[in-house]
Structure formats: C-alpha cells, structure tokens
N, C-alpha and C positions, 0 to 999 in steps of 0.2 A: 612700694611704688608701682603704679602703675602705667604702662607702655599703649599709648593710643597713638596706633599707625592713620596717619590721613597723606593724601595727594598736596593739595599744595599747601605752600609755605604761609600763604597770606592768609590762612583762616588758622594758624598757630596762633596767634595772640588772642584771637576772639575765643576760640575753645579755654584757652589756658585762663582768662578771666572767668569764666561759669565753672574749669573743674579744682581750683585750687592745687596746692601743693602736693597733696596726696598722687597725681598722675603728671607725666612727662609726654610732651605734644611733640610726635619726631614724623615731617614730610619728607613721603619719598618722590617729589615733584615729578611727580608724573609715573610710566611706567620703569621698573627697574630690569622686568626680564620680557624678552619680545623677542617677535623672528628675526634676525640679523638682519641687518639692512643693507648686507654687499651675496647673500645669496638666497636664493632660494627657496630652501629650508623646510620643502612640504616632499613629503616620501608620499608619491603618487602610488605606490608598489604595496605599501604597507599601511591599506585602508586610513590614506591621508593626511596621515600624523604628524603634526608640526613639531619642529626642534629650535627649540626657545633655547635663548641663553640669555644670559648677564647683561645688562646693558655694559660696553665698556667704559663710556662716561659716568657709569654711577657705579664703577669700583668702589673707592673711599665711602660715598654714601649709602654702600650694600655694608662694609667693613663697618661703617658705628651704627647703623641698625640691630647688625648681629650684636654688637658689644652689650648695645643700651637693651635689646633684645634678653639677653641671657642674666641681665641685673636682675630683669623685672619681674614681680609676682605674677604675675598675668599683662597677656598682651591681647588690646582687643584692635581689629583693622576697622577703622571709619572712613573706608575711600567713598567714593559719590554713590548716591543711591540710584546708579542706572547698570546696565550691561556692563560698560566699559569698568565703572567701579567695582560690580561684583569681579569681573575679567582680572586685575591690578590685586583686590586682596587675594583671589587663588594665588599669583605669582607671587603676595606678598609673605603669605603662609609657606611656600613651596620651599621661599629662600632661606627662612626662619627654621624650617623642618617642624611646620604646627601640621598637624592631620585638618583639613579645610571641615570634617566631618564634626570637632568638639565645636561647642559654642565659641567663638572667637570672634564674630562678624557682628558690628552693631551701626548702624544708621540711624539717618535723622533727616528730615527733608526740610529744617531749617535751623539755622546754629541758634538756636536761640537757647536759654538756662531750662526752659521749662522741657523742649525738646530735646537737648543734648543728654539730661536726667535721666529723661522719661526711658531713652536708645541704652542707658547705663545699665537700667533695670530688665532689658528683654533682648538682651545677646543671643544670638541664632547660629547655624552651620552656614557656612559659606555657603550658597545658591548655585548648583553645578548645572543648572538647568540651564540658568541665563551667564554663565560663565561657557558654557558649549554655544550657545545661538552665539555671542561675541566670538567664542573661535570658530564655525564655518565661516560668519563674516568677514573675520580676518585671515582666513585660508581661501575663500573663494577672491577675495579683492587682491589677492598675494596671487594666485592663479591666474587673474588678468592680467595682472602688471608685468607679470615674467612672461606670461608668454604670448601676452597680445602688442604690447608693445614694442617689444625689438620687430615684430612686422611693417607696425606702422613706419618706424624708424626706418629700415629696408626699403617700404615704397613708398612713403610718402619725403620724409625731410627728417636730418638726425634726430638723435637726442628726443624724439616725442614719447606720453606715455597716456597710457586709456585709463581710464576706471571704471569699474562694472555699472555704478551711480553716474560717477562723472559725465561718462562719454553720453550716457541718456539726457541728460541734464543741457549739455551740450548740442544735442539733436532737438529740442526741443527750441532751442534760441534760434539754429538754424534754419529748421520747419517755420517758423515765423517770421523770418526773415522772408524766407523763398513766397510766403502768403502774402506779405507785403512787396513784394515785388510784380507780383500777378496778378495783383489788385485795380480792376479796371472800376475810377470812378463813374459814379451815376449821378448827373444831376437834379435835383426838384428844388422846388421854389415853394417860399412858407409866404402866407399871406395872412395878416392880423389887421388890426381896427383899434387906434385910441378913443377912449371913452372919456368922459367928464362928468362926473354928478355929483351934487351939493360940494365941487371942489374936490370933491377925489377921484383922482387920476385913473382907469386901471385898463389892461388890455383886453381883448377876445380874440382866438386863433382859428382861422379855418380850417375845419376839419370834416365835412362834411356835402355830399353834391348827391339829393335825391335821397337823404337818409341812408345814402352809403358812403364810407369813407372815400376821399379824396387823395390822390395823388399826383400832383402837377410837378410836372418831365422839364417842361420849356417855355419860351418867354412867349413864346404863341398864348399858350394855354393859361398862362396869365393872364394875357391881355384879354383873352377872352371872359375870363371871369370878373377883371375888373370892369370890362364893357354892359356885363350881363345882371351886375351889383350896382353899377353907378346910377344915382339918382334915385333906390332903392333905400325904403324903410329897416332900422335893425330894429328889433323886434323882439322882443324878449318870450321864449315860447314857454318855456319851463324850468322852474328853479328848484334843485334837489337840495335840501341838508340832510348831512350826517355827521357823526362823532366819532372816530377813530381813535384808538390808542397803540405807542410804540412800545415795546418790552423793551427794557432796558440789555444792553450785551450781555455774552457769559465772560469772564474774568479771563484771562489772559493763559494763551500757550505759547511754546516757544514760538510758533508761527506766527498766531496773531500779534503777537509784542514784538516780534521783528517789521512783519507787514502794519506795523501801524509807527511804529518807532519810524522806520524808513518813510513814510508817506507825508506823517504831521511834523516830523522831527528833520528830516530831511538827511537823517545820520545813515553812514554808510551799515553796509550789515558787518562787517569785522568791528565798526565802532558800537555797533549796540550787544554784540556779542562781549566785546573787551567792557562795556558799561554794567553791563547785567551780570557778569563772573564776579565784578569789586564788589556790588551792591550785595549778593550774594554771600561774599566770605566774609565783607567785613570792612569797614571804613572807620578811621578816625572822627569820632564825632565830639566836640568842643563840649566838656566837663562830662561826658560818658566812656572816653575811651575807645576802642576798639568794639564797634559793635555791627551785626548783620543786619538791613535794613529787609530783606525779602525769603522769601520761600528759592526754592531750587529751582535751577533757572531749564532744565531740560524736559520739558514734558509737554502731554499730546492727552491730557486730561483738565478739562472744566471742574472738575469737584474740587471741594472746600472740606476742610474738617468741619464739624459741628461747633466748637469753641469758636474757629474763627469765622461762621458765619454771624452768631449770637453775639460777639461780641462788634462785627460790622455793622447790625443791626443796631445795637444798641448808640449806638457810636451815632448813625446816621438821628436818631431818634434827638438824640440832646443837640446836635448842631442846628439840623434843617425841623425836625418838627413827627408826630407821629405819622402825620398822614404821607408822609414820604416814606413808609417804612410798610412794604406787600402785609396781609394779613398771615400767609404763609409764605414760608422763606423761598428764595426764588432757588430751583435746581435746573441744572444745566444737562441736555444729554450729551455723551460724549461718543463721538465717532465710531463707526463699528469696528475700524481696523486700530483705534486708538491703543498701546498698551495702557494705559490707564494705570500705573506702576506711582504717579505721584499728583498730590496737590494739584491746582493751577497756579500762575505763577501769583503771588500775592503778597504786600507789607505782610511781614512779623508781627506787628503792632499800630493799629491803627490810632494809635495813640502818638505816635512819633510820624506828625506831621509833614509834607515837603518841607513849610515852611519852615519847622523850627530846626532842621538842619542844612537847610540854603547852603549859609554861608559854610558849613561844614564841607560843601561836596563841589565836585568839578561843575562848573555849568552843565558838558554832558549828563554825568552822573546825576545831577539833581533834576533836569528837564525828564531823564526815563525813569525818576524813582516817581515823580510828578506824573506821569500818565500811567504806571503800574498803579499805584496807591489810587488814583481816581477811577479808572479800571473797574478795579475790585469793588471801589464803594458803588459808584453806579452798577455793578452786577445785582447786589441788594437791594436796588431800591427802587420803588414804584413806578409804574409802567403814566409815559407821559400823555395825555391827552390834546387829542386835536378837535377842533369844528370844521368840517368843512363845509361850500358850498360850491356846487358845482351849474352852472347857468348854461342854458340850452339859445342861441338867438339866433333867429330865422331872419334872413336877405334872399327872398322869393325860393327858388331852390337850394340856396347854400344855407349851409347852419354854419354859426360861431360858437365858441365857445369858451366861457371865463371863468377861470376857478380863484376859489379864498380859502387859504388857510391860516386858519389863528391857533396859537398854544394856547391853552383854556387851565393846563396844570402842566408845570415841569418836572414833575416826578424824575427821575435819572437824567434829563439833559440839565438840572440844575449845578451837575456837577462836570457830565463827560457830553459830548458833542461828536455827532457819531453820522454827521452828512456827508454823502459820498456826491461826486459833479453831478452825479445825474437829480440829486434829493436837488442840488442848490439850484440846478436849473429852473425846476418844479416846484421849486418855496417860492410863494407868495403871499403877498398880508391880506387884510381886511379886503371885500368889497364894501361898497356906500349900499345901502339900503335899498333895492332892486323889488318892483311887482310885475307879475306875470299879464303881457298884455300890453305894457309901457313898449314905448317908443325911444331907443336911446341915443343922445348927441355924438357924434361921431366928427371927431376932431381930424382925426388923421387915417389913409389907410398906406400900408407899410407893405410891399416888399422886398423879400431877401434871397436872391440865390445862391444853394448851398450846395454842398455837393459828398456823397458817401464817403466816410472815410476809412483808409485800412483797418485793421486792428494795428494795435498799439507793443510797439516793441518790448520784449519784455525789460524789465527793470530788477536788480537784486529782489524786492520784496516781493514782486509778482509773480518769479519765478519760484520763489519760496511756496508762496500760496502754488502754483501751478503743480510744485511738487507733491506738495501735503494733500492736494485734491487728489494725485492720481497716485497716490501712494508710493510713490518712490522717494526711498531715504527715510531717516527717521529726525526728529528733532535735536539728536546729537549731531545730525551730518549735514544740515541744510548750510550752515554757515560756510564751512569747510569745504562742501565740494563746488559751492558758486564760486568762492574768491579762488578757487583754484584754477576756473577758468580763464580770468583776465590776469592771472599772475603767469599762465604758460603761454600766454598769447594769443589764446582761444578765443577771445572775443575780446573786444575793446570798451572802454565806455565812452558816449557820446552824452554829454550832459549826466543824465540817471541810468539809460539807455546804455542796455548790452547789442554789441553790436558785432555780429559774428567776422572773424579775421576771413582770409584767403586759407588762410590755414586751417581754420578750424572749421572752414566748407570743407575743406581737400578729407578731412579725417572722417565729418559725419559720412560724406558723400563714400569713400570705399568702407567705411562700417555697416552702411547701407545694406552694399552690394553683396560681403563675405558674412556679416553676424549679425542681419538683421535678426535672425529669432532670435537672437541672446541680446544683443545690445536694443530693447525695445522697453516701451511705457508697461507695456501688459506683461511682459514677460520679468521685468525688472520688480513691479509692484509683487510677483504671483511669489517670487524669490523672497520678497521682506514678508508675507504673510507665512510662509515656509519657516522662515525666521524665528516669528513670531509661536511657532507649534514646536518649535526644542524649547524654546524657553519659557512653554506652557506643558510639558513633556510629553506632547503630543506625536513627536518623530525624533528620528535619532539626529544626531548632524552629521556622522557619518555618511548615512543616506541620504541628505538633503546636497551635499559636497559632490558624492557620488553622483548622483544624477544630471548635477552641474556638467560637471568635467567628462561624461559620456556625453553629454549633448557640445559640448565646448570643442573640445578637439579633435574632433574631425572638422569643424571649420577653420582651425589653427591649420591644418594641413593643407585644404584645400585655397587657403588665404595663400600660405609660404609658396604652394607649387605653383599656384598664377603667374604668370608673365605681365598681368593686370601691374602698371603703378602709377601711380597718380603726381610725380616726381615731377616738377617744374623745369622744361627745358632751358637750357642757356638761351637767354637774346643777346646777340652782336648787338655793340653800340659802335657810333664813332669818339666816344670817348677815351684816350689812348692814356694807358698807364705808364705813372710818372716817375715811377721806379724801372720798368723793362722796357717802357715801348709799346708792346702789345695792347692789342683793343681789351676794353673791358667790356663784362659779360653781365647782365641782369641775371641773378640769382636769384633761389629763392630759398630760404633759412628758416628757424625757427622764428623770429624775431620777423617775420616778413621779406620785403625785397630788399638786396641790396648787391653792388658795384663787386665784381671780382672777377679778377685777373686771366684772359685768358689761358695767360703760358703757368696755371695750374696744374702740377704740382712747386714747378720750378720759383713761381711767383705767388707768393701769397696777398700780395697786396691786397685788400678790400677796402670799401669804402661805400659809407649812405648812400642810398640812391631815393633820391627826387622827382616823383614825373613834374614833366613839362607844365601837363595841361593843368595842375592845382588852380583853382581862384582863390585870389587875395580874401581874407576873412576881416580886415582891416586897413587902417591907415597907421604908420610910423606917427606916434605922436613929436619926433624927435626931428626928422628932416623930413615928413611929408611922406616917403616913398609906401609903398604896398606892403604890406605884410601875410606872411604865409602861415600855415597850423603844419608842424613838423612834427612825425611822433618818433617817440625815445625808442629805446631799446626794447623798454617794460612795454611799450604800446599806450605810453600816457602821450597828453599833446600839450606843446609847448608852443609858444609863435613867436614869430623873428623877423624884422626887417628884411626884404631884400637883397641891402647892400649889406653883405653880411660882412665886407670891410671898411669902410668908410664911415657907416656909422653903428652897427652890430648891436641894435634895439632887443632885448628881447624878455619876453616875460610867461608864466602861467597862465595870464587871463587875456582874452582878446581886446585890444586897445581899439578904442574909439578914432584915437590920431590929434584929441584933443588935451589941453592943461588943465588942472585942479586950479579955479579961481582963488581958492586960497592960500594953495601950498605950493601950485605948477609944478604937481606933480602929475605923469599919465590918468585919466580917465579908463576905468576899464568895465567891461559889460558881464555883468553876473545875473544871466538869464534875462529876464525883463528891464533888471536895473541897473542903470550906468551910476557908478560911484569912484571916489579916489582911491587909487592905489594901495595910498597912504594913509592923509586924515581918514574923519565922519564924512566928510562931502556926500553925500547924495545928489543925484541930478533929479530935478521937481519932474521935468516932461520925457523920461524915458520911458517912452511906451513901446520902442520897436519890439520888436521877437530879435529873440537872439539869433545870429547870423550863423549857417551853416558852416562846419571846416572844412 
C-alpha cells in the first residue's frame, strides 16, 4: 500500500477514484507545522532562523499520519504545485522523518487519471529552492507583523496590524481616494448631427475646426459654432475603408479569471476564489462521480500543454467549422516578472461541456466553469474581422465625422465577447451607402454638456489587476490580502467600490511618514522579484531577509521613539451616560467612531455613535418616515427607519418607501433596479442611479 499525502480533504475522493486500491489518500488540510501563532519565533541573532512547531490543532491528525505513515511501502507528498505546496511537503517530510533529498515529491497541475499517472511515474526531491523563497516570505511578513504592528497599535488605535503586501495594497486604495478628491472637473461640450439616407439612421461627431482638433470649454463657444454651421451644407469630403482584425484573448490567470469573473459575473473575489478551489479539486457530477472540471487555479502563466492545445483545436474544429481554427496554434507570451511554474487556468477536458454538467453544479460554480471553459476555447480560435469605414464631412471650417463598423467573420467573439465601456461606446453598425461630394440631410443637431470625470475608485478586481501590473504579491496572495482589508476595517465597500475607512487613512497617512522606503509599490514589487531569485537559486534567503531587516529596523526605532500619533482625541458631547452621569465622549476604535464614557476607566459604558448630519438614503416603506445607511461593526451597511421605536423598519437593501403590487411587500433598489424584496417583481421604469448612503 501506498501513502499519498495531499492538503485538502476535498480532492480525496477524486484522487482515490484514478489511483484504486493499491494507494491510501491521507489530507493533512492545510499546514501541519508553522511559526506559532502566539509568538514570534524568528532568532533575528542567529542568521534568521525560524522555529516551526507542530500545529496544536493537528495533534491527532499529525498522530494517524505517522501511524498510516509507518504502514506504508512508500510515501509520496502531493501538496499544491506552487511555493506554499512545495513549503507544507518539506514540513510534511520533516514530521514523517523522510530525508526531503529521496524522491518523495510528486505533482500534477490537474487531477485528472491521465495527469495524476503521469506525477506517479516521475517523483522528484522536494524543491528546497522554492521551499526557502516561501520561508523569507513567511519570515519577512512575521517581521512586520511583530514588530510593525504593536506601533501602529501604540499610535494609532488598538488591536491594528500591517502586512508587508497588505499595507501597500492599502495605500494604493487610499492614494485614489485622495486623487479623487482633488479632482477639479473640466467642462466641454460634444456636438453631433443626425443623418437620414435611404432610411438609415446614423450620426456624425464634431471633431474638427481648420483641420485641427477641437475642444469646446463653454456654452459660448457652442453657440458660436452652432451660429457659424447654421444654414451650412454637410458635405461629405472623404471616405476611408479598411479591414481590421481582433486576436482573440490568452486563456486565463489567476488575475485575469478573477478580474473578469468579478466584472461579467458580478461575484465577489473570496466568492470566485471559493468557486475556482471546488472546480479545481473536484465536484460531484450526476453518473461520473467525483470528478475535477479544471487545471490549477494559481498561476501567472498563459501556456497550455501541447495535448491540450490540439485537442481544443480539434474540438473547436467539429463544433464551429475549420476556418475557425488559426492555421498555427495561437501562443501567448507571458509576463516577464510571471513565475511561469504552471499551465493557465483551463477545463480538464473540453469534452465536458458547461452544459452537460449545469445541473450538476452551484449556479456559481457552473457560471465560472462557463467563462473558464470559453476562455480557453476562444484562446484557440481565429482572430475576428472587422470592415470599417471612417467618413470625413466638411460644414465650412468644421469637419464631422462618422464611422461604421460591421463583423464580416466572428472568429473568437463566436464564443467569448471581450468589450470593455469604452469598445461599447465606439461599436457601431452599418452606414447606408455614402459618395464623396454628396450633400447629406441633416435631421437634427444635438448638444451635450459633459464634464471630466475622476478616476474611478478602485473595485476588488481592479485592485487585483493594479497589483499584478505593478507587481506586488503574487497569485497566491491577491485574494487574501484585498479581503483582509475590508475584514479589519480598512476600507468599506460602497456598491463594488472599496472605500478607504478614517482608519485606514490614519494607518496609510503615518506609514507614509515612518516607512515610506519599505512600505512602497517599488520597493515592495523589487522584494517579490528578490523572491523570485531564491527560488530560481539565484540568491540566498538568508540574504534577501538580511537586507530586509537592516533596512527595517531602524525605521521601527525611529517610528517607537516619535512622539508623532495619529490617535483620535476625545470629542465632549452633551450626551450624558445613562449608567454614571457623565458626558459621553466621541471615540475613535478599530471599528470606527463610537459613544464612550467619559468617567473612563471607572465607567465602561459605550455605545454607536451616529452623526447628526447623515441624509436619509430612503423612505420607510412601513410608516412613511426617512431612513438612514447605518454601518455594523464589520463596516457593512445596513438601513433603518428613524423611528427606531415605534416602528423599527429595517433591512440590507435600500427601500424605495413603496409596496410590491403583488405581495406588499417593501420595494427595494439593487443599483439601477427596483424590485420586491420578496417575489420576481421587477419595476419596468427603474431608471434612477442608485442613491448615495
């Protein structure tokens, strides 16, 4: 018998169906030995050396390891095929007493019968290369935590903590923030012209004064051009065609599958992270069993095996046709900072349809195995053609200008559809049949004044993409260090929109001041490529730790000795507490503001606090009265009547203040859309924008 160690529990059944009887499938769900999580554990003294121990919840699950361990004829470790994986078999060998140096280590970068065989056959030594770049990572990120955090704690507000990623990650929402607050708009005004010929419809845009671009500021300068055009001939001066074609995407990274999952799919990124792990180990699917739908979900590389490029190819060839199928196979490059360590993310088998396991999978689950699986196949398949024509029309000095685009071959958009706001702006269809020379009927002229707008707050996927562009974190971390920001309070969500707290200024704003060269974009990307050279054995981690922590602490000291804090002073209110007497004081906490007791230590009292100036975000559908956005603990927002006695309304979504015509139940507004609480109800004319909290 043999002993195949894996991480989690949920890819037990799907292994055990490919290797039969002969082998026993034992998870050690996660890590078993790691730095202690109550101290500190890194001997700064003795060239940085971490003291791992035991996990103590996985006592018993260390004790039948060993047992079923010392049965076995051989034991091979199959944890994840990344850092953190290779990191877990070294611990898993170390508990075991296997020398990490014999063959013992086998991977696979998808469970499937053909790949799990294939891992059976070519067992390796543990990888001590990329087992050391995971521990300076997890020795330099134990380095922040210990000793940058009890600062924050100190001057800013209890209980906070940094991370070397995190806190950049963090600065980066708040630098946007501060860009969108500084943001002085500009106004200009767009002027266009409806057309009519042989019955179709189509526009022309001004762009043009003296065959130089045009920019109109103000409604002067409108008026002035519409003065200088009225009663004027459009003119058609010259008409360009040409043929355009789009390359279809490259196949999916962890980034791009998050940043696309989150945008078309509208799923949180902890819900396309939790989607993409099932699809990965393995789903019940209706008369197969326990089977893996995809390739491995962590990676920062576009390549494809050869097997499963040929057989996507062939694949696309019998559905849609040959000429949908490149003459040569399409390659992807990938990123220069990318490790390139696996696949991109990809179906197993493109043989196993979305459809023919729908009804097998969660909605979730089957919507992301439906954009991976199309994905992939539009990666392969012929680049789409366009016609365009681009029309030149002169009104004395001004030029207009109207363009037409037609799809002439859908090559790749026959499967995946890949327009972003600014393509859909710019899609348009046919013109009618136009010569140079003509005179054209001119129905309507149209202006609009518009006005610059900020950039755009960041969002879970953007920040993602914002990370992976400027290289900070790797595709194992991107999930993990965003939702940690709106779990500690660091930033809230408004809608999609991360929205940096009081608190999570207060942190960037003195990180700023004491650790700008360490907590930065450049300095933080220069560390993961550093990273990158132990587990290319290009540098020691030793050294790479070492340089850290000579540049580190001496800002830890010069942070501690400051008299600088950024600590929220009390505001007196006249609200007098109902247990002592005493005025109650504006605070400021982890959690944000809140009510506490002046006669502090003696009185502990506290309680929410409320400003005044909130505006109503709604009406009570229940007695009419205003309603408020009140955020929780967590920093989520909830809204509530009022009268929070008399009638104590309160709900998740922002109520309209009206009834469901057919159940009367509250009406509530889900971004653009007002619908029942309850039923299907939809309301037909919900066009407003959704209303600020």
């Amino acid at each position: 018998m043999k002993l195949v160690v894996i991480e989690a529990p949920a890819k037990r059944d799907t292994l055990k169906k490919y290797l039969g009887d002969g082998y026993e499938v034992f998870a050690t769900k996660g890590h078993i030995r790691d730095l202690p999580a109550k101290s500190f554990a890194i001997d700064l003294n003795n060239n940085y050396e971490p003291h791992y121990e035991n996990n103590p919840d996985k006592k018993e699950l260390i004790a039948e390891l060993k047992r079923k361990a010392s049965k076995a004829d051989e034991v091979l470790i199959a944890t994840d095929p990344d850092r953190e994986g290779e990191a877990i078999s070294w611990h898993v060998a170390y508990v075991l007493g296997l020398d990490p140096k014999t063959k013992c280590r086998i991977q696979f970068n998808e469970i499937s019968k053909k790949a799990v065989f294939k891992a059976l056959t070519e067992p390796r030594e543990i990888n001590l290369n990329l087992v050391n770049a995971q521990q300076a990572r997890r020795v330099m990120d134990r380095i922040v935590g210990y000793k940058l955090s009890p600062i924050l704690s100190k001057k800013i507000a209890p209980k906070l903590s940094a991370g070397r990623v995190q806190s950049v990650a963090l600065k980066l929402v708040v630098d946007r923030e501060k860009e969108i607050e500084e943001f002085k708009a500009e106004e200009y005004w767009l002027v266009s012209a409806e057309h009519t010929k042989n019955s179709v419809k189509f526009k022309s845009n001004l762009t043009n004064f003296k065959n130089k671009k045009i920019k109109i500021e103000n409604k002067e300068q409108v008026d002035k051009v519409l003065e200088e055009i009225k009663g004027r001939d459009f003119v058609v001066d010259t008409i360009t065609r040409k043929n355009s074609k789009s390359h279809a995407p490259a196949p999916f990274t962890t980034s791009t599958m998050q940043q696309d999952a989150g945008n078309k799919l509208g799923m949180s990124l902890k819900r396309i992270t939790s989607c993409a792990q099932e699809l990965y180990e393995g789903v019940e699917v209706k008369g197969e069993g326990k089977i893996a739908l995809i390739t491995y979900i962590r990676t920062d590389s576009t390549r494809v095996s050869t097997d499963a490029q040929n057989a996507c190819r062939d694949f696309i060839s019998q559905k849609y046709g040959k000429e949908f199928v490149p003459q040569k196979p399409n390659i992807y490059a990938t990123k220069s900072n990318a490790q390139d360590a696996h696949e991109a993310i990809r179906p197993i088998s493109m043989q196993i349809t979305p459809e023919m396991v729908k009804d097998s999978l969660t909605k979730d689950n089957y919507r992301l195995y439906k954009l991976i699986y199309e994905r992939f196949m539009a990666s392969q398949m012929s680049e789409a053609e366009y016609s365009n024509v681009n029309v030149s029309i002169k009104v004395g000095d001004y030029t207009f200008k109207a363009t037409g685009k037609t799809l002439e071959f859908a090559g790749f958009t026959a499967v995946y559809k890949e327009y972003t706001e600014e393509d859909k702006e710019k899609a348009s269809g046919k013109l009618p049949k136009l010569e140079e020379g003509e005179t054209l009927q001119v129905d309507e002229i149209k202006t609009e004044q518009k006005f610059t707008k900020p950039p755009a707050r960041y969002t879970e996927t953007s920040l993602v993409k914002a990370m992976e562009e400027k290289g900070i974190g790797r595709p194992a971390t991107y999930a993990a260090t965003i939702t940690i920001l709106t779990a500690r309070n660091y930033c809230v969500k408004d809608g999609k929109s991360l929205v940096p707290t009081e608190l999570g200024r207060h942190i960037t704003e003195y990180l700023d001041k004491f650790f700008h060269s360490v907590i930065n974009v450049k300095f933080t990307a220069y560390m993961e490529n550093r990273l990158d050279d132990i587990a290319e054995d290009k540098d020691d981690w030793h050294d790479v730790v070492d340089s850290f922590w000579n540049g580190f602490k001496g800002l830890l000291e010069k942070a501690d000795a400051s008299s600088v804090t950024m600590k929220s002073k009390p505001i007196e209110t006249d609200i007098i507490c109902e247990k002592c007497g005493h005025k109650m004081y504006i605070r400021e906490g982890r959690y944000g503001k809140f009510l506490g007791c002046s006669n502090f230590p003696k009185c502990r009292n506290v309680k929410p606090y409320e400003t005044e100036e909130k505006k109503p975000v709604g009406k009570c559908p229940n007695c009419g009265k205003n309603v408020y956005a009140l955020k929780t603990k967590r920093g989520k927002f909830f809204y509530a009547c009022e009268d929070r006695e008399g009638c104590n309304f309160m709900s998740w979504d922002i109520p309209t203040g009206e009834k469901c015509p057919n159940c009367g139940e509250p009406l509530i507004r889900k971004g653009k859309i007002v619908k029942c609480s309850k039923c299907n109800y939809t309301k037909d004319n919900a066009n407003e924008t959704e209303e600020k909290k």
